[in-house]
N, C-alpha and C positions, 0 to 999 in steps of 0.2 A: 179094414181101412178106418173103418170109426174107433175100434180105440187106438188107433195110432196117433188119429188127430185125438182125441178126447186126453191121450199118453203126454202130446206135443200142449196143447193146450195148458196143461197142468202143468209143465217144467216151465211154461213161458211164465206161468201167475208164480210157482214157486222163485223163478230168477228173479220178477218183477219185486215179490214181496223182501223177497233175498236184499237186494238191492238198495229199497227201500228203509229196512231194519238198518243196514247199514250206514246209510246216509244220515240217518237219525242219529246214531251212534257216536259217525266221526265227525259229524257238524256241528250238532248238540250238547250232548251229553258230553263224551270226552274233553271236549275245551273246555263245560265249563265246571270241570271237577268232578260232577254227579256220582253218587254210588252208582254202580252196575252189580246187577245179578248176573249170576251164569257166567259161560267161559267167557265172555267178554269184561264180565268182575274179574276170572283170573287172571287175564291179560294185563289189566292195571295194575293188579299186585307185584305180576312179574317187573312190571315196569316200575313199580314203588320199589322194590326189595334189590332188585337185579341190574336193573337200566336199560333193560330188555324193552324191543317194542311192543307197543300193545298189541300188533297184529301179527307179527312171529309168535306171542305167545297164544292167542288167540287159536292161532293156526295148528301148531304144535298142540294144544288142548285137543282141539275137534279133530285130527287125523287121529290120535289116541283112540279117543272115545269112538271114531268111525271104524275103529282096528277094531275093540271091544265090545262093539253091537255086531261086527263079523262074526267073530270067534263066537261069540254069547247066545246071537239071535239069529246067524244065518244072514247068508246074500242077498236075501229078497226083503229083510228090511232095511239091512245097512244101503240097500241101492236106494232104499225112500229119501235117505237124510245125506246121501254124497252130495248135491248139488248146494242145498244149503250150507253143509259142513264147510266145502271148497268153494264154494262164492261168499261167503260171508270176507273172510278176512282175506280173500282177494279186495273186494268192494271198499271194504273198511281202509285195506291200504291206499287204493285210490283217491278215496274221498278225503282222507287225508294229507295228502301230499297234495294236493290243491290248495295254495294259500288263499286264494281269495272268499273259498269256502270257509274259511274259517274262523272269520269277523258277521256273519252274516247279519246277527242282532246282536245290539252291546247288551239289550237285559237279561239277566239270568232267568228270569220269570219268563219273556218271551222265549230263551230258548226250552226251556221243560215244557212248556204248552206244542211248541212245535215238535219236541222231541217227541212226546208223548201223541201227538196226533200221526204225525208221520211212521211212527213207527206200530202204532196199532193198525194202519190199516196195513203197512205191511206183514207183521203177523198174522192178522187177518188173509190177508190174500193167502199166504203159505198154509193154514190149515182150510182153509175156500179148497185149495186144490190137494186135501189130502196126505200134506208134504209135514215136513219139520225141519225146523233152524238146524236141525243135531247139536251142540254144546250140550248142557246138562241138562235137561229133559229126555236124552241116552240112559242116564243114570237111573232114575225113578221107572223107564220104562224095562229094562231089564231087570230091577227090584220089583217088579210085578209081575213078569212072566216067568220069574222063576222062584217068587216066594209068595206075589199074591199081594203084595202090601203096595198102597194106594197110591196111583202116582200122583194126585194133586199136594198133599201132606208133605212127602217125602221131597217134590221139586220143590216146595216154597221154604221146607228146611234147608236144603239146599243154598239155596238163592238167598236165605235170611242169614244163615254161617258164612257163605260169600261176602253179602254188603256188609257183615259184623267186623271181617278182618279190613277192610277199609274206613272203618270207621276212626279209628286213631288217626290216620292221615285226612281226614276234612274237616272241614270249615262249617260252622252255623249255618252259610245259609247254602254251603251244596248239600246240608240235611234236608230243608225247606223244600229247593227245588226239585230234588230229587223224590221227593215223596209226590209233588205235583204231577211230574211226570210218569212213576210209575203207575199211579192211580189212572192218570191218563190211558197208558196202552193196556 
């Protein structure tokens, strides 16, 4: 009965943190150009290249890579990162289609300070409880368990080749605040 609640416990902090990450995301960041790392970086691409939404590709990224950590790593981790994989750009949809969410602050500087608070402590909660976003952090962790090579190195190449092909499509100061905010989370 204890690790059921302690089981129960941990999906409510990873929903919460889930949740949170997301809010940051589509309130934030998203409106106000930001680079993004990770499949939330590939979801604006999609949607720079394609005209696809950021959160169908989002979604389509992380069912992938949750298919990928199955086959790769077995049920018992891809069950760690289904809740995050499949409430992330649930969330993200949500918070999105909320117009009034979406004016929240006119300054871009106020939004990367909130971006970046609100969403560290949602990351925060999600590794609190053991969990992961899933998106590309999937990647480096199966480049470790089956070659050994380090996941911090490999996620932030990652994430750095990510915010690199976005970088033609922005603007001076979503460099500025973007770097504000990821420092933040």
């Amino acid at each position: 009965m204890k690790k059921v609640a302690g089981n129960l416990a941990n999906g409510v902090l990873i929903l919460v943190g889930t949740a949170l990450s997301a809010f940051s995301m589509g309130v934030f960041v998203l409106p106000y150009g930001m680079l993004v790392p990770g499949v939330t970086g590939l979801g604006r691409l999609a949607e720079i290249w394609v005209s696809a939404d950021v959160t169908l590709g989002v979604g389509a990224c992380n069912i992938l890579l949750l298919l990928l950590s199955l086959v790769l790593l077995g049920w018992r981790f891809a069950a760690t990162i289904v809740l995050g994989s499949v409430c992330f750009p649930l969330f993200l949809g949500v918070f999105q289609s909320i117009d009034t969410l979406q004016a929240l602050v006119e300054d871009p500087l106020y939004a990367a300070l909130c971006a970046g608070a609100i969403e560290g402590v949602g990351l925060g909660l999600i590794i609190r409880a053991g969990g992961s976003s899933g998106g590309s952090d999937v990647v480096p962790i199966i480049l470790n368990r089956k070659f050994h090579l380090p996941i911090a190195p490999v996620l932030y190449g990652i994430d750095l080749f990510i915010i690199a092909l976005q970088l033609p499509y922005a603007q001076l100061e979503a460099l500025v605040v973007s770097a504000i905010y990821a420092t933040l989370y």
